[in-house]
C-alpha positions as CSV (number, residue, x, y, z in Angstrom):
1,X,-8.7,18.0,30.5
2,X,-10.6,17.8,27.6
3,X,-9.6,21.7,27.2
4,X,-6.3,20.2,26.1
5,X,-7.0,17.0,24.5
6,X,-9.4,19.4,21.6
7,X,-6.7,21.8,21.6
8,X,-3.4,20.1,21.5
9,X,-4.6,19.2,17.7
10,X,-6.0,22.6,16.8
11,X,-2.8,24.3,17.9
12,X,-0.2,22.1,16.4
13,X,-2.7,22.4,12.7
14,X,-2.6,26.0,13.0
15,X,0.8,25.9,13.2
16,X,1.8,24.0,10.2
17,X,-1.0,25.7,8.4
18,X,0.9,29.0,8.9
19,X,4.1,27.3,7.7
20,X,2.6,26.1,4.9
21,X,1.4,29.1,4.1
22,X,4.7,31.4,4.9
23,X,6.6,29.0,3.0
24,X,4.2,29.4,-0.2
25,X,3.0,25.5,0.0
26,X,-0.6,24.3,-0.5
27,X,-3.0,22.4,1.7
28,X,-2.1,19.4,-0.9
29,X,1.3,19.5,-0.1
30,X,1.1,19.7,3.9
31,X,-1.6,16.9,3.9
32,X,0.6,14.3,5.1
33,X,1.6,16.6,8.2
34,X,-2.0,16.9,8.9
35,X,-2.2,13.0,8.9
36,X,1.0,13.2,11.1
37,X,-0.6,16.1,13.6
38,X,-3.8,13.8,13.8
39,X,-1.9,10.6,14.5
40,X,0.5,11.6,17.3
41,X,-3.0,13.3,18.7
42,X,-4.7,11.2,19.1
43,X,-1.9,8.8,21.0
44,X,-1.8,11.7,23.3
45,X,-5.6,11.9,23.9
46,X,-5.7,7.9,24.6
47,X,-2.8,8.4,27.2
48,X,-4.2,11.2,28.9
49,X,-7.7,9.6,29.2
50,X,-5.9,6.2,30.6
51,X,-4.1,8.0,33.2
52,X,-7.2,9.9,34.0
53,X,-9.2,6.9,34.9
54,X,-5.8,5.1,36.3
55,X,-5.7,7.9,38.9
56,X,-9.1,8.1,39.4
């Protein structure tokens, strides 16, 4: 589980890091979608870890 909870996060930044790039955008630029990436992370690591102890 925590497999997915470290990369859930790294996935979803490599992705907008690549569309930043292909679509000739700085870091600068995209930093708000790394804010946005961390953010909905991070609500998906709490849920999984409630559920985890919920079931367990």
């Amino acid at each position: 589980m925590f497999k997915l909870i470290v990369l859930i996060p790294l996935l979803l930044s490599l992705v907008w890091f690549f569309y930043l790039t292909y679509k000739g955008y700085s870091l600068a630029d995209g930093k708000q979608g790394f804010q946005y990436i961390l953010v909905i992370s991070s609500v998906i690591a709490v849920f999984f870890t409630i559920m985890y102890f919920v079931t367990h």
